[in-house]
C-alpha positions in Angstrom: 0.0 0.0 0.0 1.3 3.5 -0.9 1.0 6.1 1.8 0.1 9.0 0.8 2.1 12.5 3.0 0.8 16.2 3.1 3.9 18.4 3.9 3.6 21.9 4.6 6.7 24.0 3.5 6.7 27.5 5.1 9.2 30.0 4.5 11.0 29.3 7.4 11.8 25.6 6.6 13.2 23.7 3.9 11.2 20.5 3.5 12.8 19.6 0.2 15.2 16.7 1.4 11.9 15.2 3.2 9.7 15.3 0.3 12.7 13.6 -1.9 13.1 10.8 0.7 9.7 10.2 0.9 8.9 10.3 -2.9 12.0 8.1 -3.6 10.4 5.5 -0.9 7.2 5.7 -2.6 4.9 7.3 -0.9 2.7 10.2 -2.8 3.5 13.8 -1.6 1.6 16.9 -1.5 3.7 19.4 -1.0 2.1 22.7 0.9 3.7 26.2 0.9 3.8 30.1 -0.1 6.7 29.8 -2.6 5.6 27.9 -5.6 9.6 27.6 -6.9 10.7 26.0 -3.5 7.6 23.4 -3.6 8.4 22.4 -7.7 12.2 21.8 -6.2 10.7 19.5 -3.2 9.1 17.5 -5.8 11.0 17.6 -9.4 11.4 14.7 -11.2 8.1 12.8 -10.0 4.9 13.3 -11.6 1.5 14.4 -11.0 0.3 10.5 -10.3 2.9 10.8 -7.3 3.5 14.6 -6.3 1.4 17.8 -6.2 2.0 21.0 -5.4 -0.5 23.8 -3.7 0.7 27.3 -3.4 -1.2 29.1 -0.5 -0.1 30.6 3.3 0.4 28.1 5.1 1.4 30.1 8.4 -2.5 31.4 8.2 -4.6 28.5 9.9 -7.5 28.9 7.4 -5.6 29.0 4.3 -3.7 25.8 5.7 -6.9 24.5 6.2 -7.9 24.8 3.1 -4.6 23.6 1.5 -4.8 20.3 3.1 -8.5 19.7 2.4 -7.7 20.5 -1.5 -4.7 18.5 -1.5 -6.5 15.3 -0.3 -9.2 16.4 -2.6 -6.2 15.5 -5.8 -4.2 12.9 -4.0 -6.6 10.9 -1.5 -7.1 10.5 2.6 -3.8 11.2 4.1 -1.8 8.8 5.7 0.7 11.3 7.2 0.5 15.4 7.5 3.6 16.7 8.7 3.3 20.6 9.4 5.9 23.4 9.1 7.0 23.3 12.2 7.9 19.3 12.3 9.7 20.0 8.7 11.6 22.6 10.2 12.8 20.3 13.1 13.2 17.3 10.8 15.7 19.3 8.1 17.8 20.7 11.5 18.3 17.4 12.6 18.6 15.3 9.5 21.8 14.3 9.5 21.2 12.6 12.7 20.5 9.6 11.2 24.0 8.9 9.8 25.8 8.4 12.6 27.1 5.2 12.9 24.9 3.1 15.4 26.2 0.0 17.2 23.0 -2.7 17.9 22.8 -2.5 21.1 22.5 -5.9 23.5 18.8 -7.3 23.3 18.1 -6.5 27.3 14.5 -7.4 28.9 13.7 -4.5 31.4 11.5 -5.6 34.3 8.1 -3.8 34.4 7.7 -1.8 37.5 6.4 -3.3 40.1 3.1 -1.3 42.0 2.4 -1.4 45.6 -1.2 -1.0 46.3 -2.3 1.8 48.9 -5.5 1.2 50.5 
C-alpha cells in the first residue's frame, strides 16, 4: 500500500530533502507552501500521479486548512500530514541519522512493580 504525506513548507523551513526521501520510498507527496519555486524543487522529477503542489499561506490556519483539504481532494485520505513546524525540526536534525549506530545488546527490562495503597 502506498501512503500517501501532506507536507507543509513554510518560508522558514526547507522540506525539500523530506519530500525527496519520501517520494523516492514511494509514498505520494503533496507538497504545501507560499513559494511555488521551493515546492516544484521539493518534488522535481516525479509526476502528477505521485506529487502535487498547492501554493497558499500556510502560516494562516485557514488557508492551511484549506490547503490540506484540497490536496486530499487531488491525492486521496492522508496517511501522514507533517506541518511546518515538524519540517523545520526534521531538516535541523537530519543528519542525525547517519551516525554510525552500534545494535545494542537485546536486554528485557523488568516492568515496575506497583504497591497497592488502600
Amino acid at each position: 500500500m502506498t501512503s500517501t504525506v501532506i507536507l507543509t513548507i513554510s518560508t522558514h523551513s526547507d522540506a525539500g530533502t523530506l519530500a525527496q526521501r519520501l517520494l523516492r520510498r514511494g509514498c505520494r507527496v503533496a507538497v504545501l507552501g507560499p513559494d511555488v519555486g521551493t515546492l516544484l524543487d521539493a518534488v522535481r522529477g516525479y509526476g502528477t500521479g505521485r506529487a502535487a503542489v498547492f501554493v497558499g499561506d500556510v502560516d494562516d490556519p485557514a488557508e492551511a486548512a484549506r490547503l490540506r483539504a484540497r490536496a486530499e481532494a487531488v491525492m486521496g485520505p492522508a496517511d501522514v500530514i507533517i506541518p511546518a513546524e515538524i519540517t523545520a525540526t526534521t531538516e535541523r536534525f537530519a543528519s542525525v541519522h547517519r551516525l554510525p549506530v552500534r545494535p545494542a545488546a537485546r536486554r528485557l527490562v523488568p516492568a515496575p512493580q506497583h504497591s497497592a495503597v488502600a
